[in-house]
C-alpha positions in Angstrom: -55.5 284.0 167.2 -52.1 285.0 167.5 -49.5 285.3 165.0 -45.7 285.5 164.9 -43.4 287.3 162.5 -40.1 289.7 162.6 -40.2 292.9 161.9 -38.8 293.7 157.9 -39.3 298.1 158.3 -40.5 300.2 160.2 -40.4 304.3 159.6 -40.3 306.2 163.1 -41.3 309.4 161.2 -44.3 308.4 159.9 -45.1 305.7 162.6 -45.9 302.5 160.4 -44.1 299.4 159.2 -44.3 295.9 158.1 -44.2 292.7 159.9 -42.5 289.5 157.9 -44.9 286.6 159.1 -43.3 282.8 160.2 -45.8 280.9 158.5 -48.4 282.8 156.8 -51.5 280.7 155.4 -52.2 280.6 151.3 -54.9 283.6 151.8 -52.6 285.9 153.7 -50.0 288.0 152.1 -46.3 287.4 153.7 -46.0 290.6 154.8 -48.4 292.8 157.1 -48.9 296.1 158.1 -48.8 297.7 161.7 -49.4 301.1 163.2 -47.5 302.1 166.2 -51.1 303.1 168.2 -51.3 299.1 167.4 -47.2 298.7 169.4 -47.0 297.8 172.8 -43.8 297.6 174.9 -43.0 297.0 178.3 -39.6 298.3 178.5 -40.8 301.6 176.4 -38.7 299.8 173.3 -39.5 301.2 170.2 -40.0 298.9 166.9 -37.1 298.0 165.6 -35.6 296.0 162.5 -35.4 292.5 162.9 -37.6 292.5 166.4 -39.5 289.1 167.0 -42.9 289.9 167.6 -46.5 288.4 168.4 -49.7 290.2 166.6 -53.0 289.5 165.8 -54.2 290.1 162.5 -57.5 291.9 161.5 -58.8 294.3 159.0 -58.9 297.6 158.2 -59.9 299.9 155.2 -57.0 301.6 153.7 -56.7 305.0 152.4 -58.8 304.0 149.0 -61.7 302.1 151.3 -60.4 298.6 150.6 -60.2 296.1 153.7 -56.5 295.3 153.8 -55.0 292.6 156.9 -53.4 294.7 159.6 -51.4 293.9 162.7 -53.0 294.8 165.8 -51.7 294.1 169.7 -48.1 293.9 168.4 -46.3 293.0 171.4 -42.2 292.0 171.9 -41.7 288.4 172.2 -38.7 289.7 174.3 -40.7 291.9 176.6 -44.6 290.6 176.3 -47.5 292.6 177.6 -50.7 291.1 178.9 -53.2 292.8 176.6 -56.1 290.4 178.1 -59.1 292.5 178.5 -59.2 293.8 182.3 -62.5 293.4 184.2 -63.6 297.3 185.4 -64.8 297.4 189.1 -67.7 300.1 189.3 -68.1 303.0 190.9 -69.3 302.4 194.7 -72.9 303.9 194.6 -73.5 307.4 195.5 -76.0 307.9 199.2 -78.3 310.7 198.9 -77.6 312.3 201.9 -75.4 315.2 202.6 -72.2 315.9 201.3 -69.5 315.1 203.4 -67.6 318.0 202.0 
């Protein structure tokens, strides 16, 4: 489900910040985290203050093995991505005879 917030910090050294959510339901916190592995831009952007983005939220243990909320497929609402998952062809399969090469 997707989920829409701005981003309040974000600290390019260390690559994480925190994503101020619209509307966020009684058992979420108001505030979420996000890694940038979990950032994607077209336009190369990187996060910024104050950037509208869309997320999804899920879970992941923290540092003392607790299951926090964390943002994940944080995308620009200015530049969106299509992070739908893309349907891999396979490989055409291989003849037995000779090497062509």
């Amino acid at each position: 489900m997707k989920s829409y917030g701005v981003i309040k910090m974000y600290n390019d050294e260390k690559g994480f910040g925190f994503i101020r959510l619209d509307a966020a339901p009684d058992e979420r916190p108001r505030e979420i985290f996000f890694h940038i592995s979990d950032f994607h831009s077209v336009s190369l952007q990187p996060p910024k203050k104050d950037m509208r983005v869309e997320f999804e939220i899920s879970e992941s243990r923290d540092k003392n093995g607790e299951n926090k909320p964390r943002a994940r497929l944080v995308t620009s609402e200015e530049n969106p991505v299509d992070l739908e998952p893309m349907e891999i062809a396979s490989p055409p399969p291989r003849s037995s005879g000779a090497s062509r090469y």
